[in-house]
C-alpha positions as CSV (number, residue, x, y, z in Angstrom):
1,X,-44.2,-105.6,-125.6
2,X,-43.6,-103.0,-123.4
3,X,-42.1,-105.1,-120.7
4,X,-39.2,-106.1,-122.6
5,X,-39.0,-102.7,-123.9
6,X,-38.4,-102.0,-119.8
7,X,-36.5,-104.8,-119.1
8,X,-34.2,-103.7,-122.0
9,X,-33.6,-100.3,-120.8
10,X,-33.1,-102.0,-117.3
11,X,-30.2,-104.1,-118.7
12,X,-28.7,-100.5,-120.7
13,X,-28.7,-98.4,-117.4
14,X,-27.7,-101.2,-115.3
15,X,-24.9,-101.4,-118.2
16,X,-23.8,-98.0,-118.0
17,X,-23.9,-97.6,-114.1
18,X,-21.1,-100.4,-114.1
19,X,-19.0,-98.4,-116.7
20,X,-19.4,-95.4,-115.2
21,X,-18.3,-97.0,-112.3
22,X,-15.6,-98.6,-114.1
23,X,-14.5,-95.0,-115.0
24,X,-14.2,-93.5,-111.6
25,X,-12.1,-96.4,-110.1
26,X,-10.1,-95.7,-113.3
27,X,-9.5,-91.9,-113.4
28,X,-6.7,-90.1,-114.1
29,X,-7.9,-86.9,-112.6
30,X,-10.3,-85.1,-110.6
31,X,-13.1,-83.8,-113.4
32,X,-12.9,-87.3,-114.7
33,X,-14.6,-88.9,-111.3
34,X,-17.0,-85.8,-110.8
35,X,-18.3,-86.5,-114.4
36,X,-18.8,-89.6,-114.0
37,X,-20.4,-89.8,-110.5
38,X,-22.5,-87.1,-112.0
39,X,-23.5,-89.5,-115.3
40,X,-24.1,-92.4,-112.7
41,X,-26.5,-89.9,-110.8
42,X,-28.5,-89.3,-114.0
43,X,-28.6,-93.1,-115.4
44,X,-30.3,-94.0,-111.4
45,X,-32.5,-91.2,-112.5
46,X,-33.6,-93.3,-114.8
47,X,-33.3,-96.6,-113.3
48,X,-35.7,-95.1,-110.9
49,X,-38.5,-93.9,-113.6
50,X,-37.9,-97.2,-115.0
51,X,-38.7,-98.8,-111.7
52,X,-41.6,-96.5,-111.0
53,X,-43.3,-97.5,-114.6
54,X,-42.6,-101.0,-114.2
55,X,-44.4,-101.3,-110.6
56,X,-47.3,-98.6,-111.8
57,X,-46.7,-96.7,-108.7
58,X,-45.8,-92.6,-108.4
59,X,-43.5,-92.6,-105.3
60,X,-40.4,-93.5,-107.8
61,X,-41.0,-90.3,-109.4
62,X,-41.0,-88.5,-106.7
63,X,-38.0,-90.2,-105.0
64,X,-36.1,-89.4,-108.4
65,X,-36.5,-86.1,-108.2
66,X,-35.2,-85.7,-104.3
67,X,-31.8,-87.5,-106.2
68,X,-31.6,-84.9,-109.2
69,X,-31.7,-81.9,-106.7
70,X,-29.1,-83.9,-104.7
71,X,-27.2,-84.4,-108.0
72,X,-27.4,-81.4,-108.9
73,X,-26.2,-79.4,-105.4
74,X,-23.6,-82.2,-104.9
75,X,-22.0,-81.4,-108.6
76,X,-21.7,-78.2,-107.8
77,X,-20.1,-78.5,-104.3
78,X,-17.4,-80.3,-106.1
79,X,-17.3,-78.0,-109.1
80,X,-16.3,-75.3,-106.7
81,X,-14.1,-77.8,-104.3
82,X,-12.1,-78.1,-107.8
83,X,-12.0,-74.4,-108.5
84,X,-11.4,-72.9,-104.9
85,X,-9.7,-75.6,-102.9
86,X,-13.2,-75.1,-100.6
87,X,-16.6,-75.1,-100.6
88,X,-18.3,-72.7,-97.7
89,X,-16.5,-68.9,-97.1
């Protein structure tokens, strides 16, 4: 049972990667795209831990949290591109 409870979360993430996507090909403004690159960061966070409970194996885990301290420093760096026109003084 827990399979298709995988596979269905799979198919839900996989879903809102493409419409996150969708979104930043589709933007009107700046904040728009860096919200939505940083939703598609957090849903391959979870693709990841999905991928990493499916296969049994711990290296997912760890590889998913190398991506949210990436996420995290990149969201930033754009937060304070948008507010200062640069990001290193």
């Amino acid at each position: 049972m827990i399979d298709y409870a995988i596979w269905f979360a799979f198919a839900c993430f996989g879903t809102a990667i493409m419409m996150c996507l969708w979104r930043i090909i589709t933007a009107d403004g700046v904040g728009t795209r860096v919200l939505a690159l940083d939703t598609m960061v957090i849903n391959t966070i979870a693709l990841l831990i999905l991928y990493g409970l499916s296969l049994g194996t711990e290296i997912f885990f760890e590889s998913a949290m190398i991506i949210a301290m990436l996420g995290f420093v990149s969201t930033v760096a754009y937060a304070r591109f948008m507010l200062r026109g640069n990001i290193i003084e």
